[in-house]
C-alpha positions in Angstrom: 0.0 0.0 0.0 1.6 3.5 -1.0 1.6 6.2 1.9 -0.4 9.2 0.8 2.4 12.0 1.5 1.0 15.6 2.9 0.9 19.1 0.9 3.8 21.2 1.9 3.5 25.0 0.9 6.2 26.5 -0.8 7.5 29.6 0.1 10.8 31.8 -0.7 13.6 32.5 1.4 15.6 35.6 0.8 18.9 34.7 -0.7 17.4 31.4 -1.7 16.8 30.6 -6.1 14.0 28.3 -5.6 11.1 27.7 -3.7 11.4 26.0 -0.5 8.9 23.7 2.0 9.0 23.4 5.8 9.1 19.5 6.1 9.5 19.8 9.8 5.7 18.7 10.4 5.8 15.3 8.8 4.5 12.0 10.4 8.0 10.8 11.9 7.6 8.1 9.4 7.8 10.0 6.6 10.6 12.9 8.1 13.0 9.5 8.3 12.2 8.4 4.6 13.0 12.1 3.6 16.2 12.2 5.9 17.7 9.3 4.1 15.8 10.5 0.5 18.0 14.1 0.9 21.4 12.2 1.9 24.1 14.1 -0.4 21.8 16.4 -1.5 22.6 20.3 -1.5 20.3 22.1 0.7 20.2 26.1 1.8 18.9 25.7 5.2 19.4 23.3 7.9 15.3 22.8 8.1 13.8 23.9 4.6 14.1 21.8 1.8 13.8 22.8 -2.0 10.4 22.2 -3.7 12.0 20.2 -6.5 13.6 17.8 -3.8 10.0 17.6 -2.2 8.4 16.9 -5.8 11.4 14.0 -6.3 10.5 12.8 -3.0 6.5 12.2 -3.4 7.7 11.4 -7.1 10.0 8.1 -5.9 7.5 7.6 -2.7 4.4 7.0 -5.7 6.3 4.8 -7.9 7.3 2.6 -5.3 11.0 3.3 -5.0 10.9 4.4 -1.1 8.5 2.6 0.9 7.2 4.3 4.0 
């Protein structure tokens, strides 16, 4: 069974070129998949993510390559 994953809204950060989310209220479940999912990734905040990591995330997360 696929996990339905949340909305997050995107928002800007000054100094920041993308759009970013606020992933910090996830089920736990879900924050640990996205921990491991953002590994080596490049990331302008220690809390925010970037939207297209988010969109990547639910992307893999649907097709069935991260099970939650």
């Amino acid at each position: 069974m696929k996990k339905i994953l949340p909305s997050l809204e995107e928002f800007r950060l000054n100094g920041t070129p993308y759009p970013v989310v606020d992933p910090s209220t996830l089920p736990v479940d879900v924050l640990a998949a996205l921990d491991r999912y953002m590994r080596g990734r490049t990331v302008s905040h220690p809390v925010y993510i970037y939207i297209q990591d988010w969109v990547g995330f639910c992307g893999a997360v649907e097709r069935g390559d991260i099970s939650i």
